[in-house]
Structures are given as C-alpha cells and as structure tokens.
Backbone as XML, in Angstrom:
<?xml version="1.0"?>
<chain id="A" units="angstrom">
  <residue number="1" name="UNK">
    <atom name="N" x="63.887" y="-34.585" z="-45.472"/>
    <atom name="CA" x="65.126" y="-34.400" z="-44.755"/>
    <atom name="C" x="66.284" y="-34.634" z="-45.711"/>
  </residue>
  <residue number="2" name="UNK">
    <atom name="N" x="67.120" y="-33.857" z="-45.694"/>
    <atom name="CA" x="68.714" y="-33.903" z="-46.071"/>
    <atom name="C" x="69.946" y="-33.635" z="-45.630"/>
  </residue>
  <residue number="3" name="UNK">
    <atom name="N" x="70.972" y="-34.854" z="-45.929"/>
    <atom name="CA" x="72.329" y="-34.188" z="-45.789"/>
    <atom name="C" x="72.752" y="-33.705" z="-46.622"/>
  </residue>
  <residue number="4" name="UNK">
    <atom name="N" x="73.432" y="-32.578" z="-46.671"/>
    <atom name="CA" x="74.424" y="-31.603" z="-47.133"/>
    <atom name="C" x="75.432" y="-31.342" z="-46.936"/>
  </residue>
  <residue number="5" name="UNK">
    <atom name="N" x="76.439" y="-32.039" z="-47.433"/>
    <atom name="CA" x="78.057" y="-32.135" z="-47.604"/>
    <atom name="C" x="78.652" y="-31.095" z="-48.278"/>
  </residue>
  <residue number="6" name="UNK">
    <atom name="N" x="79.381" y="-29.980" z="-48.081"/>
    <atom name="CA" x="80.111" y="-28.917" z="-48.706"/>
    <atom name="C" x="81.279" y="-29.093" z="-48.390"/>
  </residue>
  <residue number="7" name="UNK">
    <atom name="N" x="82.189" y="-29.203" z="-49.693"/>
    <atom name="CA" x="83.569" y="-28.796" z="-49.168"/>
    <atom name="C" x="84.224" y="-27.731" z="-49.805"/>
  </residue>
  <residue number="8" name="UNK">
    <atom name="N" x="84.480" y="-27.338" z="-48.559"/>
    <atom name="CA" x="85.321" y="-25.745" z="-48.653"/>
    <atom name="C" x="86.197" y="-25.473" z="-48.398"/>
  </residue>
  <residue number="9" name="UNK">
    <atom name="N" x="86.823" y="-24.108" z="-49.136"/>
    <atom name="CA" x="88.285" y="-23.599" z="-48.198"/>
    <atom name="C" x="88.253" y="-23.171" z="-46.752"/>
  </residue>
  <residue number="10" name="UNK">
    <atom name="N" x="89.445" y="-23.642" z="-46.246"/>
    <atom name="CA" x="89.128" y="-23.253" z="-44.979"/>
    <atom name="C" x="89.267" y="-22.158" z="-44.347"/>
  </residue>
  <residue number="11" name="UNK">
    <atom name="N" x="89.806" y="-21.103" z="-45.025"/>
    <atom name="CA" x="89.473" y="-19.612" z="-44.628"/>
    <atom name="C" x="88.030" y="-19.024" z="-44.858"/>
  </residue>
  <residue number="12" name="UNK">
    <atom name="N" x="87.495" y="-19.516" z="-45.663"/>
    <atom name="CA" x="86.220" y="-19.514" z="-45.916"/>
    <atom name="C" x="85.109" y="-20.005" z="-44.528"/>
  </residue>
  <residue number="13" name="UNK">
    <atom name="N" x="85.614" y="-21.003" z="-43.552"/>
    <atom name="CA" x="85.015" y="-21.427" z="-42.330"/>
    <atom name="C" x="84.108" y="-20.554" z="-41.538"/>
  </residue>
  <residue number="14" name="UNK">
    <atom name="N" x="84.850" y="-19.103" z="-41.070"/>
    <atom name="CA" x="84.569" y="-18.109" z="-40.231"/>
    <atom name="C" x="83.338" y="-17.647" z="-40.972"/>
  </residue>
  <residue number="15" name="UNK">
    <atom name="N" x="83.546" y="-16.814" z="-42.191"/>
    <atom name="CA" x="82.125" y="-16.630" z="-43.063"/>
    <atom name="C" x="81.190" y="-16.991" z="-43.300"/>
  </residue>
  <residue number="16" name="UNK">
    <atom name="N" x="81.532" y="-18.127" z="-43.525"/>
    <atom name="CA" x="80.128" y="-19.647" z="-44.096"/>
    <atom name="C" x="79.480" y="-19.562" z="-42.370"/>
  </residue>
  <residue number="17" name="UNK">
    <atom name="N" x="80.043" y="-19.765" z="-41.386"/>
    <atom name="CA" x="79.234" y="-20.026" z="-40.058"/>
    <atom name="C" x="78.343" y="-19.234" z="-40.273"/>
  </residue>
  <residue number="18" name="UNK">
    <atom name="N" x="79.072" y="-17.963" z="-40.126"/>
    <atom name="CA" x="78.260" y="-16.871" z="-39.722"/>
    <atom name="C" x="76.869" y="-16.518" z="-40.326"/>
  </residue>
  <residue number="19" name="UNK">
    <atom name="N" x="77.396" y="-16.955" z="-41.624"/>
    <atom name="CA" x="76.156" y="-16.718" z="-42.849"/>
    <atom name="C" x="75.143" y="-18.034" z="-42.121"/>
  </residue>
  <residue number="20" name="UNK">
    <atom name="N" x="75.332" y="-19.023" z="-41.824"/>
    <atom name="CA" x="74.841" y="-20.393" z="-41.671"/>
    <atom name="C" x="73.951" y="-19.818" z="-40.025"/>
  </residue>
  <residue number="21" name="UNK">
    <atom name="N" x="74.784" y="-19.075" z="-39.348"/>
    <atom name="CA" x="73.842" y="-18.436" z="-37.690"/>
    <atom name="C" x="72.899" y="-17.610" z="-37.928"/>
  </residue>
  <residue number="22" name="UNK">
    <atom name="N" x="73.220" y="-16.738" z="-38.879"/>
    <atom name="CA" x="72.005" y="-15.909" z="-39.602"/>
    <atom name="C" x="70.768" y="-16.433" z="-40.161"/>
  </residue>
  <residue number="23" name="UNK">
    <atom name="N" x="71.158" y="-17.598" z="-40.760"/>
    <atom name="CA" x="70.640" y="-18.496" z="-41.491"/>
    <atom name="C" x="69.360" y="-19.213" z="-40.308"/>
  </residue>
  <residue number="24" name="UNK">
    <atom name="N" x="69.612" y="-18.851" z="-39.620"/>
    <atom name="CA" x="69.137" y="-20.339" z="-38.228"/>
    <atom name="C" x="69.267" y="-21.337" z="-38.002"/>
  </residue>
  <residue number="25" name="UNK">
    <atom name="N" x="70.475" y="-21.652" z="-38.768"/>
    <atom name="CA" x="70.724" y="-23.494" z="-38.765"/>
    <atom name="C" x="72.088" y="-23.003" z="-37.791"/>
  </residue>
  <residue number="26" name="UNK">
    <atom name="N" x="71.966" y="-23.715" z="-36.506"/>
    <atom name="CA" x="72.691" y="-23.654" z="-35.170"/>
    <atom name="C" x="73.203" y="-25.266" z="-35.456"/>
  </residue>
  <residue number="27" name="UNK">
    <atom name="N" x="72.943" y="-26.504" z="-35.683"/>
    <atom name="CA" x="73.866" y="-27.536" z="-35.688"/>
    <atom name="C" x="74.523" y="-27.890" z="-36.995"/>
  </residue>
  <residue number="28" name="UNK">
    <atom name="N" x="75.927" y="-28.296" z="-37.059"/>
    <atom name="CA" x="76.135" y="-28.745" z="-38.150"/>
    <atom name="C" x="77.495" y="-29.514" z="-37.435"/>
  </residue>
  <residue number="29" name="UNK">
    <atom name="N" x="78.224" y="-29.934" z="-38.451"/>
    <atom name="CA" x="79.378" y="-31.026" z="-38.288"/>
    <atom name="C" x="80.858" y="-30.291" z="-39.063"/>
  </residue>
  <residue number="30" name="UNK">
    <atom name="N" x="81.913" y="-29.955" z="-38.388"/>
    <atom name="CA" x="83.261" y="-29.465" z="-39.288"/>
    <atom name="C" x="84.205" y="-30.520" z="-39.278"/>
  </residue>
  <residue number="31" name="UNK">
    <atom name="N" x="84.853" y="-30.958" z="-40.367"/>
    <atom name="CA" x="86.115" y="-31.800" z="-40.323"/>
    <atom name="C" x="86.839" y="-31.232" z="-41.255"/>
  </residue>
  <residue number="32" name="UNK">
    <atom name="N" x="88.341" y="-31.176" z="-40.653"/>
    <atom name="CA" x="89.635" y="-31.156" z="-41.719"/>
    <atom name="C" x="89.393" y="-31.993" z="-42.601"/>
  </residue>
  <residue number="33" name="UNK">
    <atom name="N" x="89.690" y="-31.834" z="-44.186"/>
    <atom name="CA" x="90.099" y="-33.345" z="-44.975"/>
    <atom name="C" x="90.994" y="-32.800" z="-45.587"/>
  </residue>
  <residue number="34" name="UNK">
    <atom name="N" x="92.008" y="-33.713" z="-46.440"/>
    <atom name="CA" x="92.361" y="-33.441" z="-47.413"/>
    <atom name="C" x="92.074" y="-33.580" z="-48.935"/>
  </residue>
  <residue number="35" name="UNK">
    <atom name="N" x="92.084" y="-33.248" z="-50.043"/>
    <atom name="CA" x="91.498" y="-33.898" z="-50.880"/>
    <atom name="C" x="92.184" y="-32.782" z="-52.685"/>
  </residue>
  <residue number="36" name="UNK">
    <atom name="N" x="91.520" y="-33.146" z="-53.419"/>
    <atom name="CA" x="92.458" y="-32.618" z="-54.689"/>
    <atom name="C" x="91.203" y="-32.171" z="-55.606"/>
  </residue>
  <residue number="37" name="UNK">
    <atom name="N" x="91.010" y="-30.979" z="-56.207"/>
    <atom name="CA" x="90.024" y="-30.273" z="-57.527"/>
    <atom name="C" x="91.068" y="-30.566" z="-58.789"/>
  </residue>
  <residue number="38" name="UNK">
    <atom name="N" x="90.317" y="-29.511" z="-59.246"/>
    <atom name="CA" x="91.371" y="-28.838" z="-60.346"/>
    <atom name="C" x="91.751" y="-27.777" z="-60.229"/>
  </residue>
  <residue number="39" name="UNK">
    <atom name="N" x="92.362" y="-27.654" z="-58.716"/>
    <atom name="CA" x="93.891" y="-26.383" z="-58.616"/>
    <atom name="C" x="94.893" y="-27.299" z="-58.996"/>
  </residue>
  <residue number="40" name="UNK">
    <atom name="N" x="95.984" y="-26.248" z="-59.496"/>
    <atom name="CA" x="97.169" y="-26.293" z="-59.533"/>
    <atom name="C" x="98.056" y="-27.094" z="-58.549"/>
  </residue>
  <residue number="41" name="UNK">
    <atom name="N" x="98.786" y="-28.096" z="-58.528"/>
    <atom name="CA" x="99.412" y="-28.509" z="-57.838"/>
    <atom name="C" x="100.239" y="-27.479" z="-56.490"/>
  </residue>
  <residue number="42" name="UNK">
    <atom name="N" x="100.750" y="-27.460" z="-55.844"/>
    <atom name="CA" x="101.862" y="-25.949" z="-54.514"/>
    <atom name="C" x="103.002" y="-27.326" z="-54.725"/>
  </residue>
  <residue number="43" name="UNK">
    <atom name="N" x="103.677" y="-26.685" z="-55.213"/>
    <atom name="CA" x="105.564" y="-26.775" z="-54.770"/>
    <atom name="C" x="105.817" y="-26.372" z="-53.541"/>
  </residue>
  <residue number="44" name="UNK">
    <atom name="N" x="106.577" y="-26.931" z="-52.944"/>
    <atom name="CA" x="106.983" y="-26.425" z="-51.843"/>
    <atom name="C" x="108.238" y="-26.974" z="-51.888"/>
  </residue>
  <residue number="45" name="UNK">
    <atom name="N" x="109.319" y="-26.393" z="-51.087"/>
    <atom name="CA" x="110.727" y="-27.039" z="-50.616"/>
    <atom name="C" x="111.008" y="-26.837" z="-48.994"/>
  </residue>
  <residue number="46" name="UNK">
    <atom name="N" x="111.206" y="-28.231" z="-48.864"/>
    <atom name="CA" x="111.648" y="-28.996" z="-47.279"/>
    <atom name="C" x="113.035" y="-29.026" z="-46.439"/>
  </residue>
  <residue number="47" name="UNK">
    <atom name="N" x="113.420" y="-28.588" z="-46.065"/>
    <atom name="CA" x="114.360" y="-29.039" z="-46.195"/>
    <atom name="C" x="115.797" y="-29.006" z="-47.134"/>
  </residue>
  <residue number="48" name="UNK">
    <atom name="N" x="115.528" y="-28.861" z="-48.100"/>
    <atom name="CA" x="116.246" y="-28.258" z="-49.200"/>
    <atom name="C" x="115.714" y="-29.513" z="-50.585"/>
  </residue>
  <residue number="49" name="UNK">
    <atom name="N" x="114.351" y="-30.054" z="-50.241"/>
    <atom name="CA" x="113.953" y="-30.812" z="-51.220"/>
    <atom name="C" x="112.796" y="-30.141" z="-51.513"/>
  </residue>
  <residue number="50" name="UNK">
    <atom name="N" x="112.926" y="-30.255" z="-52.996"/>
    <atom name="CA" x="110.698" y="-30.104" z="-53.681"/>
    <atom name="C" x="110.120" y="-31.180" z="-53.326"/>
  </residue>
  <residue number="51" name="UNK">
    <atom name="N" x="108.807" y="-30.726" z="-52.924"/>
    <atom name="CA" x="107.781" y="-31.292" z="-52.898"/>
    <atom name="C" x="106.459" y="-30.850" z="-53.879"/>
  </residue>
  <residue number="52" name="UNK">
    <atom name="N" x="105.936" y="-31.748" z="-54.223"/>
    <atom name="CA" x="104.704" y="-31.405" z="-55.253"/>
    <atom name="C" x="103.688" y="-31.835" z="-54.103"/>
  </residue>
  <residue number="53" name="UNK">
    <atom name="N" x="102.958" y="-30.879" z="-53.519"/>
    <atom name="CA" x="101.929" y="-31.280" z="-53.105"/>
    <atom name="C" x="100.066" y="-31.007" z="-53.512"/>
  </residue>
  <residue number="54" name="UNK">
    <atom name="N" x="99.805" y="-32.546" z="-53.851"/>
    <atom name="CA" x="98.691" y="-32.840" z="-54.721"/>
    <atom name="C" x="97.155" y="-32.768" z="-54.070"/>
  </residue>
  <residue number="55" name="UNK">
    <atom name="N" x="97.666" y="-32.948" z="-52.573"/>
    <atom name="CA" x="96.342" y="-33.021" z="-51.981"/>
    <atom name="C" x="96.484" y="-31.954" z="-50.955"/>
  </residue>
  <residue number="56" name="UNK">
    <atom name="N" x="95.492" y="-30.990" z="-51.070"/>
    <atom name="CA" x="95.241" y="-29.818" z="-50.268"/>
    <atom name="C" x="94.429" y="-29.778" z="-49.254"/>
  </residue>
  <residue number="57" name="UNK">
    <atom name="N" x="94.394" y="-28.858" z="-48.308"/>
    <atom name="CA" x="93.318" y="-28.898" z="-47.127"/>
    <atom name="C" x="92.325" y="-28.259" z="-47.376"/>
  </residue>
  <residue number="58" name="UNK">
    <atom name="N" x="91.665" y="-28.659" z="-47.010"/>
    <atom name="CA" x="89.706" y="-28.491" z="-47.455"/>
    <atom name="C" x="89.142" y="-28.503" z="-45.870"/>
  </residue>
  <residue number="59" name="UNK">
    <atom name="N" x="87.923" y="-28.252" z="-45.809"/>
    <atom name="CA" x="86.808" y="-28.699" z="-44.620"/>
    <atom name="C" x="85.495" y="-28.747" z="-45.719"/>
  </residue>
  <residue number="60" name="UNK">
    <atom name="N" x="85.783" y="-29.931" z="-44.334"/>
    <atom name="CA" x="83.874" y="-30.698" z="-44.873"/>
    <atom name="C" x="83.409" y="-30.343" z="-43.904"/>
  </residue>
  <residue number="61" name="UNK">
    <atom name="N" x="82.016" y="-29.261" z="-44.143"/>
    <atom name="CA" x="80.594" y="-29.157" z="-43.389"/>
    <atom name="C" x="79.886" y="-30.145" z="-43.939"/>
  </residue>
  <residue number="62" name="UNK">
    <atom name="N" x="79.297" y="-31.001" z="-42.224"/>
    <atom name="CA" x="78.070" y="-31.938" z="-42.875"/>
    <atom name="C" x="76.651" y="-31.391" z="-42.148"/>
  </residue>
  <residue number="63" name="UNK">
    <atom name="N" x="75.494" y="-30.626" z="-42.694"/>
    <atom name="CA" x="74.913" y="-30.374" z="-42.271"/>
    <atom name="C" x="73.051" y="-31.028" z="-42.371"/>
  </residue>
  <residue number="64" name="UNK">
    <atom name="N" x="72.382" y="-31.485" z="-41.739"/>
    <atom name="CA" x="71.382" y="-32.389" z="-42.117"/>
    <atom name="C" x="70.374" y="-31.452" z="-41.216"/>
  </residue>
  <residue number="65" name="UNK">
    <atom name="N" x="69.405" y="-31.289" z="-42.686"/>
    <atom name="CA" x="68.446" y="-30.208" z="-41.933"/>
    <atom name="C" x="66.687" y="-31.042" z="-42.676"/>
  </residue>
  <residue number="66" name="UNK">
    <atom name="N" x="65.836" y="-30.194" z="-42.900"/>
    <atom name="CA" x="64.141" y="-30.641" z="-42.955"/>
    <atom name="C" x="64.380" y="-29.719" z="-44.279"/>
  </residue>
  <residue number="67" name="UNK">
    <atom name="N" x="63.379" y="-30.263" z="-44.896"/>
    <atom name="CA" x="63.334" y="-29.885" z="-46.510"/>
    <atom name="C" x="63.384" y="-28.561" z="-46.567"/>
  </residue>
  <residue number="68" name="UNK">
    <atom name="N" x="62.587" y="-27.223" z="-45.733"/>
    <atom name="CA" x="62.389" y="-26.159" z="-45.797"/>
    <atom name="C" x="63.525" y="-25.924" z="-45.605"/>
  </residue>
  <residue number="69" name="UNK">
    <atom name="N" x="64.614" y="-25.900" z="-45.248"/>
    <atom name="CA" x="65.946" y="-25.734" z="-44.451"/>
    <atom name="C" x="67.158" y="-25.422" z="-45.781"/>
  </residue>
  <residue number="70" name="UNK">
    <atom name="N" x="66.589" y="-26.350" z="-47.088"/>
    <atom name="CA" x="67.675" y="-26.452" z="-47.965"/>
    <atom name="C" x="68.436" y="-25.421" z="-48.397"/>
  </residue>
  <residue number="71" name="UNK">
    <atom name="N" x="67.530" y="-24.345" z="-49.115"/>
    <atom name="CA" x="68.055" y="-23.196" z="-49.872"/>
    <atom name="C" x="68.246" y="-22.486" z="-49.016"/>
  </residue>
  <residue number="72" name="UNK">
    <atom name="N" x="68.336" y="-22.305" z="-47.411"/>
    <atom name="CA" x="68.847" y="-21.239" z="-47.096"/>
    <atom name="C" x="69.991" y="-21.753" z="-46.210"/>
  </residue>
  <residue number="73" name="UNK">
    <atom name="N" x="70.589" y="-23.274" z="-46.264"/>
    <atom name="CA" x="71.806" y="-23.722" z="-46.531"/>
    <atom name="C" x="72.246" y="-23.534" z="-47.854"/>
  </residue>
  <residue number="74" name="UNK">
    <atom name="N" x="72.198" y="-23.891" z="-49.061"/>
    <atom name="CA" x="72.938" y="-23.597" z="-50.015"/>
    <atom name="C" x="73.147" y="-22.034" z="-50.662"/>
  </residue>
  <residue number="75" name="UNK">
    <atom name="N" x="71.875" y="-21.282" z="-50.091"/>
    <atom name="CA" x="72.663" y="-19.841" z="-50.271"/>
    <atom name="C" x="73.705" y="-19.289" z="-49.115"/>
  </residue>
  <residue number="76" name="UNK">
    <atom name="N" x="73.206" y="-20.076" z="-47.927"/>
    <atom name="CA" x="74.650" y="-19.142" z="-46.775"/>
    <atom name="C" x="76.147" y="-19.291" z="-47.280"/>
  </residue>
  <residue number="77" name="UNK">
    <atom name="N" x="76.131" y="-20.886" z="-47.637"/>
    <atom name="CA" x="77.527" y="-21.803" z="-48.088"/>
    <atom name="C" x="77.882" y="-21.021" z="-49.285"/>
  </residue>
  <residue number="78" name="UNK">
    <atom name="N" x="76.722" y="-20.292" z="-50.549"/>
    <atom name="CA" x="77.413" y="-19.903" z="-51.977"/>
    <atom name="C" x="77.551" y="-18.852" z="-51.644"/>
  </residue>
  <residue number="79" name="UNK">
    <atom name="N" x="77.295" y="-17.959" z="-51.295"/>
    <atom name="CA" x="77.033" y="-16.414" z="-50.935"/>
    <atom name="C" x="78.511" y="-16.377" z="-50.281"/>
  </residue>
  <residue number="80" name="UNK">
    <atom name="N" x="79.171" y="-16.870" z="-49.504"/>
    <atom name="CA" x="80.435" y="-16.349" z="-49.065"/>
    <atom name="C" x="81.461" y="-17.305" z="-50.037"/>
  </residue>
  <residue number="81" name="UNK">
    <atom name="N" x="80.756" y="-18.546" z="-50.445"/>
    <atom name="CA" x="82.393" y="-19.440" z="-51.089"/>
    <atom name="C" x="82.777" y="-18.721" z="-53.019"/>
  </residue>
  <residue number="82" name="UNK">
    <atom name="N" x="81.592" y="-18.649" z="-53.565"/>
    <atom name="CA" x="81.648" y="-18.224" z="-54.577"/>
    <atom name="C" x="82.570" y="-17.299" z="-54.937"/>
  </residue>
  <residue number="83" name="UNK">
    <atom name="N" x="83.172" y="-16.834" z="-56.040"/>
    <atom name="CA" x="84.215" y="-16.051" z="-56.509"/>
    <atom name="C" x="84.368" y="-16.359" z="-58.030"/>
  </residue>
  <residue number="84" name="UNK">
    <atom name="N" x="83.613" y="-15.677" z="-59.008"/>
    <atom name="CA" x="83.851" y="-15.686" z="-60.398"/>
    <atom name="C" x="85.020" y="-15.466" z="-60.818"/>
  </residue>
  <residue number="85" name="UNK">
    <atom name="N" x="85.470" y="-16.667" z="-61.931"/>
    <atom name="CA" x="86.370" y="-17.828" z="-62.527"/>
    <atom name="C" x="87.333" y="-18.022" z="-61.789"/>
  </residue>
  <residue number="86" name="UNK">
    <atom name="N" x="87.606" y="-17.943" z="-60.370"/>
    <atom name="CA" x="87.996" y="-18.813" z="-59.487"/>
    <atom name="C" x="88.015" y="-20.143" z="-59.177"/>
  </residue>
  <residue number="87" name="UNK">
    <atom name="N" x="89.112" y="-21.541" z="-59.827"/>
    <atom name="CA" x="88.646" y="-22.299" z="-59.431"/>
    <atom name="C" x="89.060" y="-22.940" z="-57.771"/>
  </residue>
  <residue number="88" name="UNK">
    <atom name="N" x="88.593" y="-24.192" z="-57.412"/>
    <atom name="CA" x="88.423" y="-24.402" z="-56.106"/>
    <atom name="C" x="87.871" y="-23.983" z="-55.140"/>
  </residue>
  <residue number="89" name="UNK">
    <atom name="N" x="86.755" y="-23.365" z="-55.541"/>
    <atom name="CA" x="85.559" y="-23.114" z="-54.792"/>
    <atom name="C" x="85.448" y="-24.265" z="-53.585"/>
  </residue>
  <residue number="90" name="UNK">
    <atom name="N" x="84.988" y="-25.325" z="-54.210"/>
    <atom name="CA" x="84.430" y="-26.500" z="-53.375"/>
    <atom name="C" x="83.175" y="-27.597" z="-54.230"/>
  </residue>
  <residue number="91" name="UNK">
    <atom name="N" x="82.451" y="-28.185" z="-53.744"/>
    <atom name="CA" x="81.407" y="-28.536" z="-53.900"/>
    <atom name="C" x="80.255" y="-28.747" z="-52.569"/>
  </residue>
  <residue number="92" name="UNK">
    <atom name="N" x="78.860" y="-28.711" z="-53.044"/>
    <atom name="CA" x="77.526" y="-29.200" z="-52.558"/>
    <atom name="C" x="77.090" y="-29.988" z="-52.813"/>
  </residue>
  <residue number="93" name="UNK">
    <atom name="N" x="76.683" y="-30.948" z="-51.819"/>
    <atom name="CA" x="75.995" y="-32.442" z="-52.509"/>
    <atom name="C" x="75.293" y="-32.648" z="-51.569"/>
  </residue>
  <residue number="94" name="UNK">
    <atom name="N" x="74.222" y="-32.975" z="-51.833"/>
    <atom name="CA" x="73.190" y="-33.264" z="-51.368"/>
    <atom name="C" x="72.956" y="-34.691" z="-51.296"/>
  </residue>
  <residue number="95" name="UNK">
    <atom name="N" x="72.228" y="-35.334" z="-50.568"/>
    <atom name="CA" x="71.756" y="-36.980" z="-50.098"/>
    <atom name="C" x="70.526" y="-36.490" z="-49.605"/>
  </residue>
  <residue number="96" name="UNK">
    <atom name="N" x="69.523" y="-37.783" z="-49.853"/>
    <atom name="CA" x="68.416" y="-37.884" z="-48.678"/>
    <atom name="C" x="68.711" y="-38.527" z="-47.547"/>
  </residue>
  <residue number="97" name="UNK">
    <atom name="N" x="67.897" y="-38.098" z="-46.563"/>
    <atom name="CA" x="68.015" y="-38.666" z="-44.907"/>
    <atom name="C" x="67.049" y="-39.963" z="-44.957"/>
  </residue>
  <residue number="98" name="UNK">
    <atom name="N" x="67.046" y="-41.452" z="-44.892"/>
    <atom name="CA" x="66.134" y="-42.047" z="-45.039"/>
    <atom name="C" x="64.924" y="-41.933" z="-43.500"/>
  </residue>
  <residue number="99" name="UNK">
    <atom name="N" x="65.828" y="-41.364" z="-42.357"/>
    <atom name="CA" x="65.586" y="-41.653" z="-41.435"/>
    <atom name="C" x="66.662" y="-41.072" z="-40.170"/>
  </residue>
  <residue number="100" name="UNK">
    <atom name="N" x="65.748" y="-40.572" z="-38.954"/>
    <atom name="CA" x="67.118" y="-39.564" z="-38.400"/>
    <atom name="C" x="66.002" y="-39.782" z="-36.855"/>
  </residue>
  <residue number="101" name="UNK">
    <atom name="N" x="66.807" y="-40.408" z="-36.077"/>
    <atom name="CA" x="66.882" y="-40.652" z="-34.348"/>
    <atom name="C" x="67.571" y="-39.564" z="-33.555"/>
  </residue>
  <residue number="102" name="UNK">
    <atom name="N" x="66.815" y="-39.382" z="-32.237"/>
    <atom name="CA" x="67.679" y="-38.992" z="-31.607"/>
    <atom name="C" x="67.999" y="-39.677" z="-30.193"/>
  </residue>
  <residue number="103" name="UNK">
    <atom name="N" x="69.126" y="-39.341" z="-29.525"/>
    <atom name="CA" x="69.723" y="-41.010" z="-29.093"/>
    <atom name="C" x="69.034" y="-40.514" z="-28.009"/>
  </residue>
  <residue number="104" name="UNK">
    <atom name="N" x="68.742" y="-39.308" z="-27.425"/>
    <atom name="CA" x="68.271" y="-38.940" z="-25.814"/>
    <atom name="C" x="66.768" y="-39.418" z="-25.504"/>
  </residue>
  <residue number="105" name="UNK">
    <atom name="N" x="66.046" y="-38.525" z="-26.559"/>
    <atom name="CA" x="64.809" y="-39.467" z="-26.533"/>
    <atom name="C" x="63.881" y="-40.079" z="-27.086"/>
  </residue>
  <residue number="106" name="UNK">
    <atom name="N" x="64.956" y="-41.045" z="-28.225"/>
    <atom name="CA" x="63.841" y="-41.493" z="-29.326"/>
    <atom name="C" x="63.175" y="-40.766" z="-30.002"/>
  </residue>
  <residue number="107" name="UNK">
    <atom name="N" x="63.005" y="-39.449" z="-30.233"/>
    <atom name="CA" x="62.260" y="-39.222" z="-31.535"/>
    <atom name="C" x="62.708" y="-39.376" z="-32.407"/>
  </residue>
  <residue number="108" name="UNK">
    <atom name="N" x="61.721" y="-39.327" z="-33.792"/>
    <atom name="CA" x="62.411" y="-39.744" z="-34.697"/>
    <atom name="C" x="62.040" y="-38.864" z="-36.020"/>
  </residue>
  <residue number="109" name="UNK">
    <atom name="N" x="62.297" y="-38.992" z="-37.141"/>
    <atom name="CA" x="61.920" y="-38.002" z="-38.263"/>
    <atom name="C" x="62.641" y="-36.974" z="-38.346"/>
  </residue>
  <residue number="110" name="UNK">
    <atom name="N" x="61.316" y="-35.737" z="-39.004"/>
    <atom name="CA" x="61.878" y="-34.465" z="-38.542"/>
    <atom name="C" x="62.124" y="-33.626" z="-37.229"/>
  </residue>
  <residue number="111" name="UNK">
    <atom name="N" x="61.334" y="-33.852" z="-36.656"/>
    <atom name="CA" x="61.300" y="-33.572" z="-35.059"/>
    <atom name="C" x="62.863" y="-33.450" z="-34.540"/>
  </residue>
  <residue number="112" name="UNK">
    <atom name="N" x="63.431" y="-35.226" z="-34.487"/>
    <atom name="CA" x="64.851" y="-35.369" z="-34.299"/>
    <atom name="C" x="65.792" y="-34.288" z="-34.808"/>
  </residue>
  <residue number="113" name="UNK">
    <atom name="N" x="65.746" y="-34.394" z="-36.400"/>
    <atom name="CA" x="66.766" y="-32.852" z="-36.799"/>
    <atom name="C" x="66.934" y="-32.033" z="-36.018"/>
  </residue>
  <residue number="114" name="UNK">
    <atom name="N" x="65.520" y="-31.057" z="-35.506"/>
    <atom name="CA" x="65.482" y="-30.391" z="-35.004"/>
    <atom name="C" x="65.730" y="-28.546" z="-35.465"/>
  </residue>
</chain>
C-alpha cells in the first residue's frame, strides 16, 4: 500500500481526474495549498502598490491506493502534468501505508483501500 502526494497546477485538476477515472482509481483527496518551486516570482500591483508574490497556488492530490495501483497513478498524474522544459510542473512522492482502517467496518489492510 501507498500514499501518493502530487502537487500540481491547478488548471491541470480537470485533466489529471479524468485521466485518474479512466485509470479506475475513483477515491482520492484535493486541497488548495500554497507553496513556491523554481518559477519566477508574479508581480502584481494592488492598489497602486507592487507586490512580489512568492508563494503560488498549487493543489495537492493525496491518493492511497494497493501496490498494483501505483503506475497507473503516476502515469494518469504525468501524462497530463508534463510539458518539456517547462518548469513547475509539480512533484510525486510517494510514502508507504504502514497500515489503513476503515472506520465503518473495521477492515483493515488492503481490503480497506479498496
């Protein structure tokens, strides 16, 4: 079992699902974050002030699937985020699951994932 943390652009969201429903992986987790690569800083002006803004909007997919499950999460997620010498793609990171419940009826393992 693994979690799989990607963070992506968020126009990128609509695509990655879709690729991810095709995929057969039906649960996963979306959150706004903010956070900073190596893009370029965005200027912006407020008001009639600059702003340097350093930290950009991203989404984190957290998706925790059964070992067979992996590569056809990390190809749905590269297959639409990718874009040669584009930077700010995102990243993939992977963790092991030591252990995964489910709260309705106690199973536990892989089963639970589901």
């Amino acid at each position: 079992m693994k979690l799989i943390i990607a963070i992506i652009q968020p126009e990128e969201l609509p695509a990655i699902k879709e690729a991810l429903l095709e995929k057969k992986i039906y649960k996963f987790t979306v959150s706004n974050v903010l956070g900073q690569g190596k893009e370029i800083p965005v200027h912006e002006v407020y008001r009639g002030i600059a702003h340097e803004i350093t930290l950009l909007k991203k989404v984190r997919l957290e998706i925790a699937v059964n070992d067979e499950f992996v590569e056809n999460v990390v190809e749905a997620i590269t297959s639409v985020a990718y874009k040669d010498g584009d930077k700010g793609r995102g990243k993939i990171f992977m963790m092991p699951i030591e252990e995964c419940i489910r709260i309705r009826t106690g199973e536990k393992g892989s089963t639970a994932i589901g």
